[in-house]
C-alpha positions as YAML, in Angstrom:
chain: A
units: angstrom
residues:
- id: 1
  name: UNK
  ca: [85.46, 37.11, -30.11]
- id: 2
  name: UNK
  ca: [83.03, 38.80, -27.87]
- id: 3
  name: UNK
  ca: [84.06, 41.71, -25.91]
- id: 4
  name: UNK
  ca: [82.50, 43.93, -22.84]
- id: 5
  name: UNK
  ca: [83.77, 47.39, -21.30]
- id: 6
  name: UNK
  ca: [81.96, 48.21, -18.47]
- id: 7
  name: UNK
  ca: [83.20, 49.86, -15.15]
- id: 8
  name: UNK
  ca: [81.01, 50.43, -12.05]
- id: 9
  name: UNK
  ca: [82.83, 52.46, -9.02]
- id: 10
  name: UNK
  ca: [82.00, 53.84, -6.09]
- id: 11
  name: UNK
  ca: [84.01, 55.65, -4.08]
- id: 12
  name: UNK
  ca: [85.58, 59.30, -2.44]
- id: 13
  name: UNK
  ca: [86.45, 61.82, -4.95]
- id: 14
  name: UNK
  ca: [90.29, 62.42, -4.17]
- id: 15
  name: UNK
  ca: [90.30, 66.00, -5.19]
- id: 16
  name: UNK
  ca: [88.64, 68.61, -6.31]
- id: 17
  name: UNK
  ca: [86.98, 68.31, -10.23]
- id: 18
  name: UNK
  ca: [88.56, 70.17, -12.93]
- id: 19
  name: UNK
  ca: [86.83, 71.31, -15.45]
- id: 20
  name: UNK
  ca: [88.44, 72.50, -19.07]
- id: 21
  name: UNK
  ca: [86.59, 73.64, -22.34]
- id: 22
  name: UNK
  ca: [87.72, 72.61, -25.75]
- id: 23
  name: UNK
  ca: [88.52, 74.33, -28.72]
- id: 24
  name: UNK
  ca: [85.09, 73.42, -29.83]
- id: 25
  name: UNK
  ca: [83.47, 74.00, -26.85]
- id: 26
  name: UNK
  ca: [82.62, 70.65, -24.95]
- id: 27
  name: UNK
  ca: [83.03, 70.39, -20.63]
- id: 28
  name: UNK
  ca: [85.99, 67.79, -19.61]
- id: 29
  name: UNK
  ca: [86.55, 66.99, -16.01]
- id: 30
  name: UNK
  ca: [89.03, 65.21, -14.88]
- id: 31
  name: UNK
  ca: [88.39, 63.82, -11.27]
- id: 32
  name: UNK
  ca: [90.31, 61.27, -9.17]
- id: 33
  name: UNK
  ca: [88.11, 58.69, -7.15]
- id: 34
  name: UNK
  ca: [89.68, 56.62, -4.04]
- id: 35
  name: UNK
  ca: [87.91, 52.85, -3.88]
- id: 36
  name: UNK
  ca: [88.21, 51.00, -0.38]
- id: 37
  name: UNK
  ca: [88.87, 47.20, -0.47]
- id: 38
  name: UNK
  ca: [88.17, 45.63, 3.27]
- id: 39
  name: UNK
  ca: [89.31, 42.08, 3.12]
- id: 40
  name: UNK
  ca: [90.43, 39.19, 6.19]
- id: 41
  name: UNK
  ca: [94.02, 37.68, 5.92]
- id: 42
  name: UNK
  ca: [94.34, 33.59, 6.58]
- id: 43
  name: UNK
  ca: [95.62, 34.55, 9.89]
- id: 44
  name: UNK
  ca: [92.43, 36.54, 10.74]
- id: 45
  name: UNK
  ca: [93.91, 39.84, 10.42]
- id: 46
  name: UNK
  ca: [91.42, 43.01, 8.96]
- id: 47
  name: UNK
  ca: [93.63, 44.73, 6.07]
- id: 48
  name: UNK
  ca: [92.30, 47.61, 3.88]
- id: 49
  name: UNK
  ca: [93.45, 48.45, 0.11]
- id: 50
  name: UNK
  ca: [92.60, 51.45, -1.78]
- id: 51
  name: UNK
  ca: [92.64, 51.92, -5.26]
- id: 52
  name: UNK
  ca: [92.87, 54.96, -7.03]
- id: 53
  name: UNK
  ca: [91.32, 56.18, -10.17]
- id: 54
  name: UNK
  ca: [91.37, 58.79, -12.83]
- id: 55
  name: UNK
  ca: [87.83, 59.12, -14.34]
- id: 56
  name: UNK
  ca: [86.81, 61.80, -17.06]
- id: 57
  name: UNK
  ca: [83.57, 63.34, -17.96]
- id: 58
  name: UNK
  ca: [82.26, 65.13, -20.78]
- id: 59
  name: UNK
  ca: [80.02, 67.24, -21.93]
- id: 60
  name: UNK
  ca: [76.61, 68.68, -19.34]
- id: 61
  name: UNK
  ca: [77.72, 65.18, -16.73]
- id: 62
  name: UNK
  ca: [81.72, 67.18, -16.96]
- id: 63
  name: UNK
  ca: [79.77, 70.56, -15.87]
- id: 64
  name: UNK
  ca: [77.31, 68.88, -12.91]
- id: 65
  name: UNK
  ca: [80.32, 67.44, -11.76]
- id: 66
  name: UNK
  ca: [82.63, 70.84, -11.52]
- id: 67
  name: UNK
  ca: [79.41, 72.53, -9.96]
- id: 68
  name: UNK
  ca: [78.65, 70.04, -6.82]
- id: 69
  name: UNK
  ca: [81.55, 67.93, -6.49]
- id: 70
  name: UNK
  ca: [84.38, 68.49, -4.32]
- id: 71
  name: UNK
  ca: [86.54, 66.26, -2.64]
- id: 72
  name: UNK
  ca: [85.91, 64.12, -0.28]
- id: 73
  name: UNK
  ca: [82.26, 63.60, -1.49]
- id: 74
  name: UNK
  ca: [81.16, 60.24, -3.00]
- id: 75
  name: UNK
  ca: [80.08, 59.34, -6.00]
- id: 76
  name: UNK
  ca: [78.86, 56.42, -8.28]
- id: 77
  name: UNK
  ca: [80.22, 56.38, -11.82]
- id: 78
  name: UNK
  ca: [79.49, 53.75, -14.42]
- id: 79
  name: UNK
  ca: [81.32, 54.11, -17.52]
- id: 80
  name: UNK
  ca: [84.26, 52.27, -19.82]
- id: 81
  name: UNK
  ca: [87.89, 51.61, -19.78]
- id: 82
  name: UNK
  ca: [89.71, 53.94, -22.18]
- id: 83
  name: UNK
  ca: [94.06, 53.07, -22.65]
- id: 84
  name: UNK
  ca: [95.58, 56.62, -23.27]
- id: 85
  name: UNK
  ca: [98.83, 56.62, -25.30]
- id: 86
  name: UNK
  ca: [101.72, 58.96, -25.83]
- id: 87
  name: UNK
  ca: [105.42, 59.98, -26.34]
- id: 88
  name: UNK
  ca: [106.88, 61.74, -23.13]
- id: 89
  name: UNK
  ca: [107.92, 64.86, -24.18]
- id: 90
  name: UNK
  ca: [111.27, 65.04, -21.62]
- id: 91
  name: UNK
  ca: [112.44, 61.28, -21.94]
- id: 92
  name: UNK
  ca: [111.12, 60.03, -25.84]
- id: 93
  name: UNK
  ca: [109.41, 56.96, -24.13]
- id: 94
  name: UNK
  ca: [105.84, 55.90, -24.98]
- id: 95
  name: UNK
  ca: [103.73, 56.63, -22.13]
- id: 96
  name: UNK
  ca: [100.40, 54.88, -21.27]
- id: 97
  name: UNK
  ca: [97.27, 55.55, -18.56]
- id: 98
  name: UNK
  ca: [94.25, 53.50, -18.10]
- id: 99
  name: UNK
  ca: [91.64, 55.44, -16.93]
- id: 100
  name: UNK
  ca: [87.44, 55.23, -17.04]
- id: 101
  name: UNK
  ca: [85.42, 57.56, -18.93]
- id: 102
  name: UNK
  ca: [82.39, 58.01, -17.32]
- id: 103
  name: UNK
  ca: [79.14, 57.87, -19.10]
- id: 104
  name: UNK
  ca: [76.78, 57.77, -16.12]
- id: 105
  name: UNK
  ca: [77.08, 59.44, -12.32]
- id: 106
  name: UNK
  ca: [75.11, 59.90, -8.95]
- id: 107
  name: UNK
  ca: [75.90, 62.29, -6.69]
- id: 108
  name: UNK
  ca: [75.63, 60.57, -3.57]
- id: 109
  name: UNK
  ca: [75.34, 61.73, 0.32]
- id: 110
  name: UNK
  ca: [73.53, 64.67, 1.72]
- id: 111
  name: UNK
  ca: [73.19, 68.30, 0.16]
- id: 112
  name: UNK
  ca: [76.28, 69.81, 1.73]
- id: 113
  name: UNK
  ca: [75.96, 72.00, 5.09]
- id: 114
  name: UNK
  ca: [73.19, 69.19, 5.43]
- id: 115
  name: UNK
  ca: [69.99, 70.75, 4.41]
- id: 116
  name: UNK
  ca: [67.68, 68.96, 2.57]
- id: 117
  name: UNK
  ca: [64.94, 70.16, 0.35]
- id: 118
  name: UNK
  ca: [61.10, 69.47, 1.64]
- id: 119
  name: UNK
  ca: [59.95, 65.64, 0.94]
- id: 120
  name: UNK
  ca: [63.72, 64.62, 0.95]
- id: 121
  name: UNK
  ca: [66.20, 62.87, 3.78]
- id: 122
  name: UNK
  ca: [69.72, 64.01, 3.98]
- id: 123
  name: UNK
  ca: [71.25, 60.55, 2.53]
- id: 124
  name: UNK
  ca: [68.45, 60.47, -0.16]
- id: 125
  name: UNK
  ca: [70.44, 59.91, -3.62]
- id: 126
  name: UNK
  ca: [69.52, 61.46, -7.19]
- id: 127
  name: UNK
  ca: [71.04, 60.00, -10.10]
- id: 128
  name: UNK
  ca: [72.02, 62.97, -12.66]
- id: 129
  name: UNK
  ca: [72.85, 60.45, -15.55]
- id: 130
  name: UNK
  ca: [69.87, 62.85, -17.59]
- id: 131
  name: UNK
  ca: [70.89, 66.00, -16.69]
- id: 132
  name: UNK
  ca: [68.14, 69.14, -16.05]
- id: 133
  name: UNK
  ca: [68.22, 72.06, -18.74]
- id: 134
  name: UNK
  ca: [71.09, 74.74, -17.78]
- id: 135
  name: UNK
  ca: [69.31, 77.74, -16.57]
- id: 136
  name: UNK
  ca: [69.58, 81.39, -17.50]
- id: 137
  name: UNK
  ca: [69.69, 82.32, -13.90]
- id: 138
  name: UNK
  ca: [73.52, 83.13, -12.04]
- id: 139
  name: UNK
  ca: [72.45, 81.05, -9.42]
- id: 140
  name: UNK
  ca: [70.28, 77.48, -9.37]
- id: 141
  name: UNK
  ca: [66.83, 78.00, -7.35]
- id: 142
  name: UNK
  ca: [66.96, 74.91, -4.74]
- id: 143
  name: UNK
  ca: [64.69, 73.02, -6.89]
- id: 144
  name: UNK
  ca: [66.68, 73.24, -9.98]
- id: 145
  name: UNK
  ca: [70.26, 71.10, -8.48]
- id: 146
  name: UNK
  ca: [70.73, 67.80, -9.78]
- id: 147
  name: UNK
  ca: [70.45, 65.98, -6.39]
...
């Protein structure tokens, strides 16, 4: 039987990124996105649902995202469905989490404090799915950040 894992999302990041190392080495962020559903009842009325969901990112994409993220911003993720499974350590029971690990992302909106670089509008988008070589530099010359 054929089978496809794809997840596309856009949405508000719901907190700030957090970024971890492991023991080898590698960037994870975990982030939390918030994804609006506007929809009419039969009787006419206007009702909103959100949807929240935890997304993680690894590697350079886990890194851009701790460095320009913060919450509130949006975002555009693309990326698969991953089940998580374990034993609570307090109660015995198995545990599960479905959550998206993202594999693609575009920072979206303005630069923040809403300067823009020469050539660019402040909505212009730049997709960071190929991510620019980490400089040696403390701090990123304007021309060197991902969006």
């Amino acid at each position: 039987m054929a089978s496809f894992n794809k997840v596309i999302l856009l949405g508000n990041l719901t907190r700030d990124p957090e970024v971890r190392y492991t023991p080898k080495g590698s960037a994870v962020c975990d982030l939390g996105i918030a994804v609006n559903r506007a929809y009419t009842t039969d009787s006419g009325e206007r009702r909103e649902e959100v949807t929240f969901v935890d997304v993680v990112l690894w590697a350079r994409l886990a890194e851009i995202a701790g460095e320009y993220l913060k919450k509130g911003r949006p975002v555009f993720i693309e990326g698969r469905l991953q089940m998580d499974t374990w034993d609570d350590k307090q109660t015995g029971q198995k545990r599960t989490r479905l959550r998206v690990v993202g594999e693609t992302m575009q920072l979206l909106g303005g630069r923040p404090g809403g300067t823009a670089a020469a050539g660019e509008t402040a909505g212009e988008n730049r997709q960071t799915s190929v991510p620019p070589k980490p400089s040696a530099r403390a701090e990123p010359d304007e021309d060197e950040i991902p969006f």
